[in-house]
C-alpha positions as CSV (number, residue, x, y, z in Angstrom):
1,X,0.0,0.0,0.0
2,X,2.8,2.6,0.7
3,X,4.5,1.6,-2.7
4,X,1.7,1.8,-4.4
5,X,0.8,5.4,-2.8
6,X,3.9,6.8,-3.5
7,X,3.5,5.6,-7.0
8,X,0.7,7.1,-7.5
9,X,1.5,10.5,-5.6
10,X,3.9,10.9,-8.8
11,X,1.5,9.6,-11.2
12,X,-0.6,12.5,-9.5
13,X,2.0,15.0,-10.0
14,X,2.5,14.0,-13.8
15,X,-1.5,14.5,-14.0
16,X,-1.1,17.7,-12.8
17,X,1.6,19.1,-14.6
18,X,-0.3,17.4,-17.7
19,X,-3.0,19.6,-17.2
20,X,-1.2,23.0,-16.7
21,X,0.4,22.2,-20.2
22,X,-2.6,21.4,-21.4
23,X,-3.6,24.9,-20.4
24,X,-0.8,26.6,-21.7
25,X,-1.1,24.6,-25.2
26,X,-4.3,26.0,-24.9
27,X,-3.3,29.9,-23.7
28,X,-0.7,29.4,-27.2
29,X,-3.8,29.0,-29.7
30,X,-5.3,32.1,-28.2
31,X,-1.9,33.9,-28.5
32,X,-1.3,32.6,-32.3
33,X,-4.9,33.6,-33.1
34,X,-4.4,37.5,-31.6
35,X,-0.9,37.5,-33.3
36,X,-2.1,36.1,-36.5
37,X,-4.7,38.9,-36.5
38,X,-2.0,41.2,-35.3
39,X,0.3,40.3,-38.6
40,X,-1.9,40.4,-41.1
41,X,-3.4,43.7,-40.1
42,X,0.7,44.6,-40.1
43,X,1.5,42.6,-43.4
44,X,-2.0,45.1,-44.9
45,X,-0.8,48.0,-43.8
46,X,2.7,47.4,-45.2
47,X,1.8,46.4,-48.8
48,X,-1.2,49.3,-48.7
49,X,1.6,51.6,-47.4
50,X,3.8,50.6,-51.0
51,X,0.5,50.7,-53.1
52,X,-0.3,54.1,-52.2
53,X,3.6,55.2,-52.7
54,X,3.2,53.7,-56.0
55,X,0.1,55.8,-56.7
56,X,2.1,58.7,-55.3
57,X,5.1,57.6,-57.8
58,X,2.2,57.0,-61.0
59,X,0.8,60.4,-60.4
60,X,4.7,62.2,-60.3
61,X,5.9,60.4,-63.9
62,X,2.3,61.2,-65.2
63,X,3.0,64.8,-64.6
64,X,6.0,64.8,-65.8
65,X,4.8,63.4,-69.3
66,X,1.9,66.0,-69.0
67,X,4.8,68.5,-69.0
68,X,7.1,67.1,-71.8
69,X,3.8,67.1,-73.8
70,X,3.1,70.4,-73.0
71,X,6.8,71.5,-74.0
72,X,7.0,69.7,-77.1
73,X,3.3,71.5,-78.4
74,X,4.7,74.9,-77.3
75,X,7.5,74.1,-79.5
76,X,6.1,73.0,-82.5
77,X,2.9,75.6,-82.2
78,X,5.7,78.1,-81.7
79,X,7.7,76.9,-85.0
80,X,4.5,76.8,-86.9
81,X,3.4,80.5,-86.1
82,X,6.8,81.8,-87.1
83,X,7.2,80.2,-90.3
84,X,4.3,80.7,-91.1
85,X,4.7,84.7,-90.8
86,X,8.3,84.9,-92.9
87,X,6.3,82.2,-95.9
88,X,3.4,84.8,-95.9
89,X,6.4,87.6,-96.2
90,X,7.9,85.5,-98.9
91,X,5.1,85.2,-100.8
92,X,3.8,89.0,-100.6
93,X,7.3,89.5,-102.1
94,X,7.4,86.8,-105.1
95,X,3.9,88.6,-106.5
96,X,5.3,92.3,-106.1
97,X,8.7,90.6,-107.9
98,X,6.9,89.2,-110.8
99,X,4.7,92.4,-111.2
100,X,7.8,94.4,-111.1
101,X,9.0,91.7,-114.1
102,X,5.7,92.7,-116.2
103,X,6.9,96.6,-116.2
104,X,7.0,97.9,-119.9
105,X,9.0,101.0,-118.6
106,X,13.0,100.2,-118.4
107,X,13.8,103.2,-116.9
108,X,11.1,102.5,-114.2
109,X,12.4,98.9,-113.9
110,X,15.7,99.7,-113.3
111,X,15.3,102.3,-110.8
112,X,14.4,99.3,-108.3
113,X,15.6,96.4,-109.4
114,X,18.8,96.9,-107.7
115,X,16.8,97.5,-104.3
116,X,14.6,94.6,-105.0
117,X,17.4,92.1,-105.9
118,X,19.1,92.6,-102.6
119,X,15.5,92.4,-100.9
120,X,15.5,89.2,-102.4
121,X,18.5,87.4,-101.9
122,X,18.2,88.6,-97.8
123,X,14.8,86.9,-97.8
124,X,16.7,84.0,-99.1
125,X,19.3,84.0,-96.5
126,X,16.6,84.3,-93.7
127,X,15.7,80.7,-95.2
128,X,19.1,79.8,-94.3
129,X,20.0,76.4,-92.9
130,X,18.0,75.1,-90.0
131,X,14.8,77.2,-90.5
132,X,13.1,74.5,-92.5
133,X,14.1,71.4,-89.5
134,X,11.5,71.1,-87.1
135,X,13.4,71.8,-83.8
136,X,11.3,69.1,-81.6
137,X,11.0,65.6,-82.3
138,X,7.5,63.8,-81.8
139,X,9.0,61.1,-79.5
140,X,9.2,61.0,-76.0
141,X,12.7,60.4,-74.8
142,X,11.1,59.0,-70.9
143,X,11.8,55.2,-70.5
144,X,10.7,54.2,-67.1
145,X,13.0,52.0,-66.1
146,X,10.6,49.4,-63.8
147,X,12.6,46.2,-63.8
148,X,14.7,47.0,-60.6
149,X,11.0,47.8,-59.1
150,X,9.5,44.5,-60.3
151,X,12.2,41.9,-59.2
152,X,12.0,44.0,-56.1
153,X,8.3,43.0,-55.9
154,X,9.1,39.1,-56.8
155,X,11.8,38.8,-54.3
156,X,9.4,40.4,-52.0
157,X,8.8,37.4,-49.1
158,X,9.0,37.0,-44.9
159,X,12.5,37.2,-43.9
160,X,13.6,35.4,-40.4
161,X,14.2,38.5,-38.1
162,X,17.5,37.3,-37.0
163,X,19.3,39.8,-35.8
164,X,23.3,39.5,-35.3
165,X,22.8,41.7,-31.9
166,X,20.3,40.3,-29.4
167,X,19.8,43.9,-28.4
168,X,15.5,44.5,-28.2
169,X,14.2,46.1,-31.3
170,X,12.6,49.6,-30.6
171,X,9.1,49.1,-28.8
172,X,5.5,50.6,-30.7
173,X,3.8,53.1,-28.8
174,X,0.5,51.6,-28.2
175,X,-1.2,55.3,-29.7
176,X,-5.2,54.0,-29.4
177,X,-4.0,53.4,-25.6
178,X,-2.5,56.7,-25.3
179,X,-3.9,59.8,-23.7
180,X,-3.7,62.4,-21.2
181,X,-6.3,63.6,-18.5
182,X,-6.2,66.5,-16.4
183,X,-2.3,66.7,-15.4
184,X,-1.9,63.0,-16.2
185,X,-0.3,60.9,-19.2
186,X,-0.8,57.4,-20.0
187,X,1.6,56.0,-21.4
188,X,1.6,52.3,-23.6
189,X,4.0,50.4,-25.5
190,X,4.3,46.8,-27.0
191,X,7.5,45.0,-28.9
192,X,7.5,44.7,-32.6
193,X,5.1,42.0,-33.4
194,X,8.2,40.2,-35.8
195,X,11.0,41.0,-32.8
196,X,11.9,37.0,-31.1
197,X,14.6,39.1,-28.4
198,X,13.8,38.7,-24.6
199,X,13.4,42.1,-23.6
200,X,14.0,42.7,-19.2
201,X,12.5,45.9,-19.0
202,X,11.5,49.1,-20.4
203,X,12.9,53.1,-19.7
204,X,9.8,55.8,-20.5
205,X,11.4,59.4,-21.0
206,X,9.1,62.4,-20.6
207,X,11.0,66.0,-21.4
208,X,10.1,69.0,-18.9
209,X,7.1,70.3,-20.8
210,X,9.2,72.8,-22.6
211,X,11.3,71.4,-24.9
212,X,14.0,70.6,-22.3
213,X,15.8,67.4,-21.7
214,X,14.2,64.0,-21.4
215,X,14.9,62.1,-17.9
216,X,13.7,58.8,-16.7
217,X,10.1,58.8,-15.1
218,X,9.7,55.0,-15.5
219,X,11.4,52.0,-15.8
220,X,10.0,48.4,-15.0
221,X,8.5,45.8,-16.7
222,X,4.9,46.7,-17.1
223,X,4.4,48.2,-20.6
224,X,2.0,50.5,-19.6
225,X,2.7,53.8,-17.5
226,X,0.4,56.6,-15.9
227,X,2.7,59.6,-15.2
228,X,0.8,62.0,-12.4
229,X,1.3,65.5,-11.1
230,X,2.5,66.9,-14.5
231,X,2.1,70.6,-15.6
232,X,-1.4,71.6,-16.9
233,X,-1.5,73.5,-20.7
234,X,1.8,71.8,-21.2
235,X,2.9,70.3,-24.1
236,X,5.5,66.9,-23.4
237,X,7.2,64.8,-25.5
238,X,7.8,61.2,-24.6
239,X,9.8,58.1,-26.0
240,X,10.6,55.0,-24.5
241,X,13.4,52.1,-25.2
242,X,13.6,48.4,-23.9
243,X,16.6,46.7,-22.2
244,X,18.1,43.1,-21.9
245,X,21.6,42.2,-20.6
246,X,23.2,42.7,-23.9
247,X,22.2,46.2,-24.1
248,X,19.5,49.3,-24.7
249,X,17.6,49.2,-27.6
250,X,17.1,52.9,-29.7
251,X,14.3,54.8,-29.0
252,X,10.7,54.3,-30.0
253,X,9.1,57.2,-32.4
254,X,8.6,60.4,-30.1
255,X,4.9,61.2,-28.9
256,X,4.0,64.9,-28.0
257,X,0.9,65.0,-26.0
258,X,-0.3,68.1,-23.9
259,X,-2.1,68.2,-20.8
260,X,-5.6,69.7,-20.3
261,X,-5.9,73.2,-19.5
262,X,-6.1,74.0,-15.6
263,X,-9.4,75.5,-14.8
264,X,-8.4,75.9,-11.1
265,X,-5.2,77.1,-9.9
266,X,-2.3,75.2,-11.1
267,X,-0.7,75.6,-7.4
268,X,-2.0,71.7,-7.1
269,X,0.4,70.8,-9.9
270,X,3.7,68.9,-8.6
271,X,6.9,70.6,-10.3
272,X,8.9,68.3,-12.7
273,X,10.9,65.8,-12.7
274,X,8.2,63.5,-11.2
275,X,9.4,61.2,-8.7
276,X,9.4,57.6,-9.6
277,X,6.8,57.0,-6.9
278,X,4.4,59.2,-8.6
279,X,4.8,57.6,-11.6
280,X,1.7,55.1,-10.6
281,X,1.4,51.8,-12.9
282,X,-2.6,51.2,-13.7
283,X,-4.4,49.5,-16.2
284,X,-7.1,50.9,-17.8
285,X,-9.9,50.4,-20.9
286,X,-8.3,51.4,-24.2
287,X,-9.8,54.0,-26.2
288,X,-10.6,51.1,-28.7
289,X,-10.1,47.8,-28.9
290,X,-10.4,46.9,-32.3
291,X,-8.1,49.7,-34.1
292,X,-8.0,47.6,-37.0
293,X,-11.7,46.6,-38.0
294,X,-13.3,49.6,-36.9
295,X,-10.4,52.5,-36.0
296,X,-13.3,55.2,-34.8
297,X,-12.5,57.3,-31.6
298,X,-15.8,59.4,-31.0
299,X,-15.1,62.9,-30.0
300,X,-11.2,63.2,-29.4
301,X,-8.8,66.0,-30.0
302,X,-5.6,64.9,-32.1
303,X,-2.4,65.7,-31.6
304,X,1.0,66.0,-33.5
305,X,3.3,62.7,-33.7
306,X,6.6,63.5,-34.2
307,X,10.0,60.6,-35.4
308,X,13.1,62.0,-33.7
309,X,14.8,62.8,-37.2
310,X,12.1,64.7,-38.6
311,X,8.1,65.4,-38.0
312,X,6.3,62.8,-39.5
313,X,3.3,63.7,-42.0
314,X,-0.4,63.9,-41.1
315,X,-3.5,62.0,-42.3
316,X,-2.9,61.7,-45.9
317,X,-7.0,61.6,-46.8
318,X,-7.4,64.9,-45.3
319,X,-4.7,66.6,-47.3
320,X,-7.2,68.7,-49.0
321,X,-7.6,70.8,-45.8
322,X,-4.3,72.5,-46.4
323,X,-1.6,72.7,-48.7
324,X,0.6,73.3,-45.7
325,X,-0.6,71.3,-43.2
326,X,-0.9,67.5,-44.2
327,X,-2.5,65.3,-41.7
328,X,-1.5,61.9,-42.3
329,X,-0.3,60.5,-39.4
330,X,-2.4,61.8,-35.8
331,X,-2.3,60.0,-32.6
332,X,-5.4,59.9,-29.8
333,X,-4.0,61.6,-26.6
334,X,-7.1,63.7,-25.3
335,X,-10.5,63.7,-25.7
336,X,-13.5,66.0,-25.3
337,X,-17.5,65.4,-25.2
338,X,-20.4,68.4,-25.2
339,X,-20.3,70.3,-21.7
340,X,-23.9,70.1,-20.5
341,X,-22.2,73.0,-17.9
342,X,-21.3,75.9,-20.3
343,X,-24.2,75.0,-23.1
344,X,-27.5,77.0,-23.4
345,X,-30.3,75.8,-21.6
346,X,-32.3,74.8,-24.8
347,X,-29.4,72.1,-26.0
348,X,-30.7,68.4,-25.7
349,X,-27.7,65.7,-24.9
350,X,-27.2,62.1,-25.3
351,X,-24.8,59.2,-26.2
352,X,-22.4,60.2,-23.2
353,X,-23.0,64.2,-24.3
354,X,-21.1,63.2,-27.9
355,X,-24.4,63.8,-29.2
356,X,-26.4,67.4,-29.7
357,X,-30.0,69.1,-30.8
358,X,-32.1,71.7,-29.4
359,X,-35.6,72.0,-28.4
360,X,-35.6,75.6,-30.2
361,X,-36.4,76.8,-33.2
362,X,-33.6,79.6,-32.6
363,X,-29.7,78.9,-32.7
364,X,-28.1,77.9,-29.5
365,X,-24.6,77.5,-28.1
366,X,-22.8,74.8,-26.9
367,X,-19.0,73.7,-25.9
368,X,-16.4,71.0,-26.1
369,X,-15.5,70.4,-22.3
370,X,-11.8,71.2,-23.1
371,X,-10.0,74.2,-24.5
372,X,-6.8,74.5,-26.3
373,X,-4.0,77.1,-26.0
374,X,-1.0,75.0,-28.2
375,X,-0.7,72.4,-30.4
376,X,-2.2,71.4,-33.2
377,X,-5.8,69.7,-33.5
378,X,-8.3,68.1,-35.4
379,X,-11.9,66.9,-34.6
380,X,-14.8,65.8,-36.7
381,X,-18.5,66.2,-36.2
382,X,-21.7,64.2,-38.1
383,X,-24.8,65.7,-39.0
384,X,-27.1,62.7,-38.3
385,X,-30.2,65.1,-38.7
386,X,-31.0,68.1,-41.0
387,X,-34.3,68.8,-41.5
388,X,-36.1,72.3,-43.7
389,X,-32.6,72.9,-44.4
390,X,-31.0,75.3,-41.3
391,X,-28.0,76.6,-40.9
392,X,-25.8,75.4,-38.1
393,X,-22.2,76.7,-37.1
394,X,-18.8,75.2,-36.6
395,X,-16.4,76.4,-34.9
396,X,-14.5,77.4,-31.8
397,X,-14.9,80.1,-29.1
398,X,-14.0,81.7,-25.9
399,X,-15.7,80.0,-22.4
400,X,-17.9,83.7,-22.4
401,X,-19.0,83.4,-26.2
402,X,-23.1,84.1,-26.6
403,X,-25.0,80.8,-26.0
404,X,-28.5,82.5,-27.3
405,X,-27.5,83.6,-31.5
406,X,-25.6,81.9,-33.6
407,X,-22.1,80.9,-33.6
408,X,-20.0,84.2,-34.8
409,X,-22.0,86.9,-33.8
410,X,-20.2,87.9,-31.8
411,X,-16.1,88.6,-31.1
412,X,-15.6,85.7,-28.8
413,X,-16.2,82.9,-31.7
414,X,-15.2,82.1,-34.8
415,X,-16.9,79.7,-37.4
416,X,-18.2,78.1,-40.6
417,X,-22.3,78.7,-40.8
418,X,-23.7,75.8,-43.9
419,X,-26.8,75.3,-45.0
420,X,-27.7,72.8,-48.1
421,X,-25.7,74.8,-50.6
422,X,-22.9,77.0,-49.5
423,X,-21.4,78.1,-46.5
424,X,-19.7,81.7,-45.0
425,X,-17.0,82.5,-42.2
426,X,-18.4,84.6,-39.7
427,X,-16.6,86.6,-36.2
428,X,-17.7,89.4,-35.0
429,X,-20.9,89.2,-37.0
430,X,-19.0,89.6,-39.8
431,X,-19.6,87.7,-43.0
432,X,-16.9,86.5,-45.3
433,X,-15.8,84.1,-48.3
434,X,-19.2,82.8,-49.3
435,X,-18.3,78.9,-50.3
436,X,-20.7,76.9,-52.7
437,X,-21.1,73.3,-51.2
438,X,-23.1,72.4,-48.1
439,X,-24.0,69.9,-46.0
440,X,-26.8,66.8,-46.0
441,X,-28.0,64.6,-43.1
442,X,-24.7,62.1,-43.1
443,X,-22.2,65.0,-43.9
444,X,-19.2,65.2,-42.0
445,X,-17.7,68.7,-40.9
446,X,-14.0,69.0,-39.9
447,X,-12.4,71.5,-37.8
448,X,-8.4,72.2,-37.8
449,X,-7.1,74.2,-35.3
450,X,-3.5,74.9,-35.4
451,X,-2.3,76.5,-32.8
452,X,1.3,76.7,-34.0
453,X,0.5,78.3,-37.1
454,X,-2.5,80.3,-35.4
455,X,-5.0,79.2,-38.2
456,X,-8.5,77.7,-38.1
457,X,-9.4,75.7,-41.2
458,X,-13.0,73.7,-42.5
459,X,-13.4,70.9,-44.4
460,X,-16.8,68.9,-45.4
461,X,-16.5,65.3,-46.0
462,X,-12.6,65.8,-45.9
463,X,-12.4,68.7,-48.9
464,X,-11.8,71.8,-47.5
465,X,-14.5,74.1,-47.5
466,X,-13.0,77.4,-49.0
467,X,-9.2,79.0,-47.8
468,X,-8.0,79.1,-44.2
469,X,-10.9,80.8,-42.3
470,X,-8.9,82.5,-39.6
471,X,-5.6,83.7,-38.9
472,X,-3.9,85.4,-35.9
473,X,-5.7,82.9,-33.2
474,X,-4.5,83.3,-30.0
475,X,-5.4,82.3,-26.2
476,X,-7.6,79.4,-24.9
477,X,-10.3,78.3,-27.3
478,X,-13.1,75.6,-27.1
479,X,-15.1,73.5,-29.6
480,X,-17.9,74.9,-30.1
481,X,-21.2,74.2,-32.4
482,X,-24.8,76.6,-33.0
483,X,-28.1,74.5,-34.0
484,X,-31.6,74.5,-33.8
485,X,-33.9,71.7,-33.4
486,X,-33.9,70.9,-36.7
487,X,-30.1,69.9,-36.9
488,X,-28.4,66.6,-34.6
489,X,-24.8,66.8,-34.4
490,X,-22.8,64.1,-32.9
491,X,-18.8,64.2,-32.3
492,X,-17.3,61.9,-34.4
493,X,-13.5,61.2,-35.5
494,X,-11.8,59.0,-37.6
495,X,-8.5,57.7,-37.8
496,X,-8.5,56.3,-41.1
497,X,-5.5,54.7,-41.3
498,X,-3.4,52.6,-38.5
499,X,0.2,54.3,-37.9
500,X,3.2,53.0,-37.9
């Protein structure tokens, strides 16, 4: 009996350890599932990414060939018009020649033969060699030399990511995980999905708020970081960089995020560096958790992502917004919903206060909950309702601005009023560059404040709606939106593409 129950005290343990592996086997097809999901959405974005610099590269030669056309019928149009001045001279001389010939009178003749014979022979020289060779050919010396490009794209195939240094690859900031709140940053990182290096722990950097040195606020483990007690209306810059015992990896692309404005006195604030005890570790609910089937963030402020070589380009689908601002790449670090607070009395909320009417017939006011003094941002807002065809108004506006008349009329806003057909700029009830194109029930408005340039720009459905609308902006300013009960509005921005 003892024999047999210490036999089967290790049979027990075998069960047991059987089962754990059996869970982990089990934890492994969960893990290959997420990270198959995870690389193909990587593998898409990287073949979309050479697509559309193909598209980029097609429309470049195409205009090139537009121009070389254009040269070539100058050219010729040009050669045509001139000879076809001197052969109209020519001929106008070969008739007055051969009625000069017909004279009866010699004496007559020969007072201008002389004069007409050199005439002649200098017309003849201006036919000289050369004038009769067309000076462009018809064919177009371009050959697009695509072979390199094409074996490029054959050879194109998963590599082994074996790298001859086991130092960690540069983590990905996690950006639909990153945001600040009040004073706070969260911070969120993850390892390259292709990267097989043991990584020990990771070093998060955050600069002083004004453009000073990065220090250490964080290093650990977790991959996720809340950094309290930072400066309010202060705009950071943070980076962070894994570490093994072989060494420190480089840095991860820089994220500049700025904190909320301080509606209190900023007295509360702790001065910077933080300590490393107030850099508090928590989890907490991404923004979204499926970036990559449905990348939506309802009503957030985006900011400015920069690389540490050079400032990376914005959104490329809302180009059209400004030739000198292109918004191709924007990162989620703040957010904003309707304040029920500040708005006018008449203004109906729902959806979490992302979503707007009125119960009057006249315009009323209402604001975003936060204001911004720097930085650059962009936020999007739906019509989901537009009924007799109003006039709403976009825009932003001081924390004082009228909440009973439309958006504008006074000097503490400024705005784009649309109806169905065209739309105007208005401050100070002053009304300027009248802009056909309106807006339908479905229409998407766009606001872009830049507060670096000190410009406010509109777009509808992602075309800019006439030039930049104001200049000179300056101070704290607030989203802000005028309706009537005839018009829903509901805060809504898209990321339309992942970043890298």
């Amino acid at each position: 009996q003892s024999q047999l129950s210490q036999a089967l005290n290790g049979l027990s343990d075998r069960a047991k350890e059987a089962k754990e592996f059996l869970v982990q086997l089990r934890n492994m097809v969960q893990q290959i599932q997420e990270n198959s999901v995870e690389f193909e959405a990587c593998l898409v974005a990287q073949c979309d990414a050479l697509i559309d610099a193909l598209n980029r590269r097609k429309a470049q030669l195409l205009s090139r060939v537009n121009k070389e056309h254009e040269h070539k019928l100058k050219v010729v149009r040009d050669q045509i018009s001139h000879c076809t001045v001197k052969l109209r001279q020519t001929t106008g001389l070969m008739e007055y020649c051969l009625e000069v010939i017909k004279e009866n009178d010699p004496s007559g003749f020969l007072q201008i033969s002389d004069a007409l014979i050199r005439r002649v022979h200098l017309t003849e020289d201006q036919w000289g060699k050369g004038t009769l060779t067309p000076r462009m050919t018809t064919d177009f010396d371009l050959n697009l030399d695509n072979a390199p490009l094409l074996q490029s794209i054959h050879q194109l195939d998963f590599v082994q990511m074996k790298v001859s240094s086991p130092v960690p690859a540069p983590p990905i900031l996690q950006l639909e995980e990153c945001c600040t709140h009040n004073n706070s940053a969260t911070l969120s990182w993850k390892q390259p999905p292709l990267s097989t290096v043991q990584v020990e722990g990771y070093i998060l950097e955050l600069d002083d708020g004004n453009g000073g040195q990065f220090r250490e606020v964080y290093v650990g483990k977790e991959t996720m970081c809340t950094v309290d007690g930072l400066h309010f209306n202060s705009t950071y810059s943070a980076r962070v960089k894994a570490f093994n015992k072989t060494g420190v990896s480089p840095y991860s692309k820089t994220l500049v995020l700025q904190t909320s404005e301080d509606t209190q006195s900023e007295e509360q604030t702790l001065p910077f560096p933080v300590p490393l005890e107030r850099s508090q570790l928590r989890r907490m609910s991404p923004f979204s958790s499926t970036l990559n089937l449905q990348p939506s963030f309802p009503g957030r402020s985006y900011f400015e992502l920069r690389s540490s070589a050079h400032q990376l380009s914005l959104h490329s689908s809302l180009q059209s917004l400004n030739s000198a601002v292109d918004i191709k790449k924007m990162v989620a670090v703040a957010w904003f919903s309707f304040d029920p607070a500040s708005a006018h009395a008449d203004i109906i909320f729902s959806n979490d206060n992302l979503t707007v009417t009125c119960n009057s017939y006249d315009d009323r006011v209402v604001l975003g909950k936060t204001g911004f003094s720097k930085g650059l941002h962009y936020w999007e807002l739906s019509i989901d309702r537009y009924d007799n065809h109003p006039d709403p108004a976009f825009g932003v506006a001081r924390i004082d601005v009228l909440k009973d008349a439309m958006l504008g009329k006074d000097d503490k806003a400024w705005a784009m009023y649309v109806d169905n057909n065209r739309s105007w700029f208005m401050h100070n009830n002053s009304h300027t560059n009248r802009t056909e194109g309106g807006i339908t029930k479905g229409a998407t408005v766009g606001v872009l404040l830049d507060l670096t340039r000190r410009t406010l720009t509109f777009s509808i459905n992602e075309d800019q709606q006439g030039p930049v609308a104001f200049e000179n902006l300056e101070g704290l300013f607030f989203p802000a939106v005028s309706l009537n009960r005839n018009v829903q509005v509901r805060a809504l921005t898209v990321l339309h593409s992942s970043v890298p």
